[in-house]
C-alpha positions as CSV (number, residue, x, y, z in Angstrom):
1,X,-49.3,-36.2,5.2
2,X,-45.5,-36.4,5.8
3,X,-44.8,-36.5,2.1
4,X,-46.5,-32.8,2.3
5,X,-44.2,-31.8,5.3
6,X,-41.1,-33.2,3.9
7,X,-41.5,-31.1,1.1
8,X,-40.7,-27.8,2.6
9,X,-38.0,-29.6,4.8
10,X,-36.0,-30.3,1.3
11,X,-36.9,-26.8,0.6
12,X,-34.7,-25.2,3.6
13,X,-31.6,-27.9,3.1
14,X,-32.0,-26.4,-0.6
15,X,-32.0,-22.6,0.6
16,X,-28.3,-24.1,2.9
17,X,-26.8,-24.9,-0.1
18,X,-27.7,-21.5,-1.7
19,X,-26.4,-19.8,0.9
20,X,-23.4,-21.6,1.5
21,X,-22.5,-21.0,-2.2
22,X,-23.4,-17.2,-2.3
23,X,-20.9,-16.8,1.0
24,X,-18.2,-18.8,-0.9
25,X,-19.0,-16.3,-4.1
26,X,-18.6,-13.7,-1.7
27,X,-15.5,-14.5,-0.2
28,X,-14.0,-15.3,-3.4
29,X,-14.8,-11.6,-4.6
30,X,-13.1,-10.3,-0.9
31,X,-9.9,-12.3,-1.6
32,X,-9.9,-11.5,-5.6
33,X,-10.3,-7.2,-5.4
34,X,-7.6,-7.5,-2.4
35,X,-5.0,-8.5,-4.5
36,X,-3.0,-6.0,-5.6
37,X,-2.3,-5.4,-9.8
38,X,1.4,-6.4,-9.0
39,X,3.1,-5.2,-12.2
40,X,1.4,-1.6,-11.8
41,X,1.7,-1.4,-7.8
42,X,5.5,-2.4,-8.8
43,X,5.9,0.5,-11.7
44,X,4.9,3.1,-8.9
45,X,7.7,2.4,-6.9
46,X,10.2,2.2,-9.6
47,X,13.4,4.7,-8.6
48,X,12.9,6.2,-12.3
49,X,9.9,7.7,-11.7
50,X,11.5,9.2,-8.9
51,X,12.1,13.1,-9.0
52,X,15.9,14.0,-8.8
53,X,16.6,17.2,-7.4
54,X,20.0,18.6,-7.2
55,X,20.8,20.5,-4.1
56,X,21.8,22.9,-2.8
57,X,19.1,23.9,-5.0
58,X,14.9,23.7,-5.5
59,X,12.3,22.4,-7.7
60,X,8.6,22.2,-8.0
61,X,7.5,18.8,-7.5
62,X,3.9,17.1,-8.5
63,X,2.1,14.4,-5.8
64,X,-0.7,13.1,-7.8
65,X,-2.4,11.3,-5.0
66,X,-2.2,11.4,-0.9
67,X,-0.6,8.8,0.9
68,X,3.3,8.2,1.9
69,X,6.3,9.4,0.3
70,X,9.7,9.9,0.9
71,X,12.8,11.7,0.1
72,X,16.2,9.4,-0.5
73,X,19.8,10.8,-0.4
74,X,21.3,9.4,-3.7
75,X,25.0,9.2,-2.8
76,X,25.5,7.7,-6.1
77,X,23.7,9.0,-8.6
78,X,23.0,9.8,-12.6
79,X,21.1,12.9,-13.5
80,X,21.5,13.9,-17.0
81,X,24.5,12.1,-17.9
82,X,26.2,13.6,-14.7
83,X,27.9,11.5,-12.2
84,X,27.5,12.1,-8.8
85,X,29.4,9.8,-6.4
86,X,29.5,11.0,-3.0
87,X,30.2,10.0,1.2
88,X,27.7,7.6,2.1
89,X,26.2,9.4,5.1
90,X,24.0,12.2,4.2
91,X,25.0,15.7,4.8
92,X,22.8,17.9,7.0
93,X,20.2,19.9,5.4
94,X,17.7,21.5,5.9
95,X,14.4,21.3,3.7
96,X,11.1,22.4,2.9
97,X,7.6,21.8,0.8
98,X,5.1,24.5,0.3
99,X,2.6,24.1,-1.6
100,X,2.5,25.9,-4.8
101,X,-1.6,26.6,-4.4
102,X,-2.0,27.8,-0.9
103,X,1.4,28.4,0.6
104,X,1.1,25.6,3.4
105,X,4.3,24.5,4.6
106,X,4.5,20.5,4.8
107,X,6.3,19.1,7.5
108,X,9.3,15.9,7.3
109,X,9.8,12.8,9.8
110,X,13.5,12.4,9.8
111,X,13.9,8.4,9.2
112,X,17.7,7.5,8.4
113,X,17.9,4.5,8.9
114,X,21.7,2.9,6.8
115,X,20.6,-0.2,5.7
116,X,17.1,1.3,4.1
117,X,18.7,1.6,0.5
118,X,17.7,0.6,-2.9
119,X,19.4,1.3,-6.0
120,X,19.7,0.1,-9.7
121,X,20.9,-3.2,-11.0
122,X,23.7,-1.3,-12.6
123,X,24.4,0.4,-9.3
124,X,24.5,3.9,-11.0
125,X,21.8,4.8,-8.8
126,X,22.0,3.7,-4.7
127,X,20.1,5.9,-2.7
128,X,19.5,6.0,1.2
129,X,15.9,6.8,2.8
130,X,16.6,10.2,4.9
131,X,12.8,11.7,5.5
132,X,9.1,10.4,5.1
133,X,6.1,12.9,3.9
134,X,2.6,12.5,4.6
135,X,0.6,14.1,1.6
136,X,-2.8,15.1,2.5
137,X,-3.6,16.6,-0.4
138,X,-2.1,16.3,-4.1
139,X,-1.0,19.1,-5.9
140,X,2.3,20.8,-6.8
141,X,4.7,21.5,-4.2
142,X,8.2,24.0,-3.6
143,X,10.7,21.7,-2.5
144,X,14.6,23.4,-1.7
145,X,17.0,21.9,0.7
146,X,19.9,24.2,1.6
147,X,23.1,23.8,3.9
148,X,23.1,25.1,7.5
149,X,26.1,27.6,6.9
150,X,24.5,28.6,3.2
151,X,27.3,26.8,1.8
152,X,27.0,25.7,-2.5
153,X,29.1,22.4,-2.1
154,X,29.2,19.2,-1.8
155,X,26.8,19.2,-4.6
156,X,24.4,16.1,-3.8
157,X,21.5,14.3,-5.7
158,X,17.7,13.5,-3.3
159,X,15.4,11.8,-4.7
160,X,11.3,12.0,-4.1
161,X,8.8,9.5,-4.5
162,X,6.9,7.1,-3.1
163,X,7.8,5.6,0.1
164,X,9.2,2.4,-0.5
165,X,8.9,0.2,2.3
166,X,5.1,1.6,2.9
167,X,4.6,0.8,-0.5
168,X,6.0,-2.7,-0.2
169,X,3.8,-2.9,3.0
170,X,0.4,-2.6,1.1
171,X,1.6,-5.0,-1.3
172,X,2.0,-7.9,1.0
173,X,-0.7,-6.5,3.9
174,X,-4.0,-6.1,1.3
175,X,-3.6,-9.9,-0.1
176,X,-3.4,-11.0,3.3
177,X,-5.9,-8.7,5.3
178,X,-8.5,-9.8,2.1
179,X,-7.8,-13.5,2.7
180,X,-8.3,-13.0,6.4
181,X,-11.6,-11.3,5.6
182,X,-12.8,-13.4,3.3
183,X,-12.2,-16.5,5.6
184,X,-14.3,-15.1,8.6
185,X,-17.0,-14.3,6.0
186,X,-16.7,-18.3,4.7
187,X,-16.5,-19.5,8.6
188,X,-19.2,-17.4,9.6
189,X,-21.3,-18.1,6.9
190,X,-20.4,-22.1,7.0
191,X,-21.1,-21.9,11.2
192,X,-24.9,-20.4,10.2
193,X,-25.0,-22.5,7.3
194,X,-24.8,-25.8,9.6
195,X,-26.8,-25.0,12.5
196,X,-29.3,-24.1,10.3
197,X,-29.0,-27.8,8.7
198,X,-28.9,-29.1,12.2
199,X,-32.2,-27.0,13.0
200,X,-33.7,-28.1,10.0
201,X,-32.7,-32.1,10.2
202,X,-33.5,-31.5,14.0
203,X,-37.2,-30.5,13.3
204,X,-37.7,-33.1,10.2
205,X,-36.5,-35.8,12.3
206,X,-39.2,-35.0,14.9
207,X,-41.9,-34.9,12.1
208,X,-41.1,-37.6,10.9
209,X,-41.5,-39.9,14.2
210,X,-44.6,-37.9,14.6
């Protein structure tokens, strides 16, 4: 009689271990998908994939997905073999982004900040983060900065592409937010896990005196 009842006992601590091991499959999937591809998250920030624009002056400009980006004044800069060294503190200007399909004006978020640079390891190219965009929708965009006055000079070099430090964010915030997530799954599913092996023993133990 209690080698009958034991049977199904063994049965639940089996079904424990079952579950305990989908919830660590589980987490390891959570943690795996929330890494980041490092060398392609890294390519996408890369300053040469960066539009140059000279201004005064325009240039259509192609987002090929939503999300943050940003516009850098290039105080030293290379755009086709051309120089362009200039004052470290960026000149006022004034900007805009239309898009190219329906007309809408896309606004800027001023963000100088002096000590949000980046440049090249052969320094040719330091530039200076001076505005964030918010791209809603991707697409092909009008972008022309002019001086207040109209003037044509100093001739400077922006820069447009992703925003950096956003960028940078999500590269260190998904590993962690997926570790994080995958841990309260594995706690969570170790805490239901155990009291079910405590209800189990709790109820075989009983039986068994019986």
């Amino acid at each position: 009689m209690n080698n009958k009842k034991s049977k199904p006992k063994c049965l639940y601590y089996g079904l424990v271990a079952i579950f305990c091991l989908f919830a660590g499959l589980i987490t390891t999937v959570l943690i795996y998908r929330g890494f980041p591809n490092l060398p392609g998250a890294l390519e996408t920030i890369d300053v040469h994939n960066m539009t140059q624009v000279i201004v005064p002056g325009s240039a259509d400009i192609t987002f090929p997905k939503k999300g943050a980006y940003a516009v850098y004044y290039e105080y030293r800069s290379l755009v086709e073999g051309v120089q362009y060294i200039n004052a470290k503190t960026p000149p006022p200007l004034i900007c805009s982004l239309t898009s190219k399909a329906t007309g809408k004006e896309v606004g800027f978020s001023p963000e100088y900040i002096e000590g949000n640079t980046y440049s090249t390891k052969d320094q040719e190219r330091v530039g200076v983060h001076i505005l964030s965009i918010s791209m809603a929708k991707p697409g092909t965009y009008a972008f022309s900065c002019h001086y207040p006055d109209e003037g044509t000079a100093p001739k400077v070099v922006l820069a447009i592409g992703p925003n950096i430090v956003w960028e940078l964010f999500n590269i260190v915030a998904r590993p962690i937010s997926a570790i994080m997530g995958g841990l309260v799954v594995l706690l969570g599913s170790g805490a239901i896990g155990l009291l079910f092996f405590i209800v189990v023993a709790f109820y075989r133990s009983r039986s068994t005196t019986i």
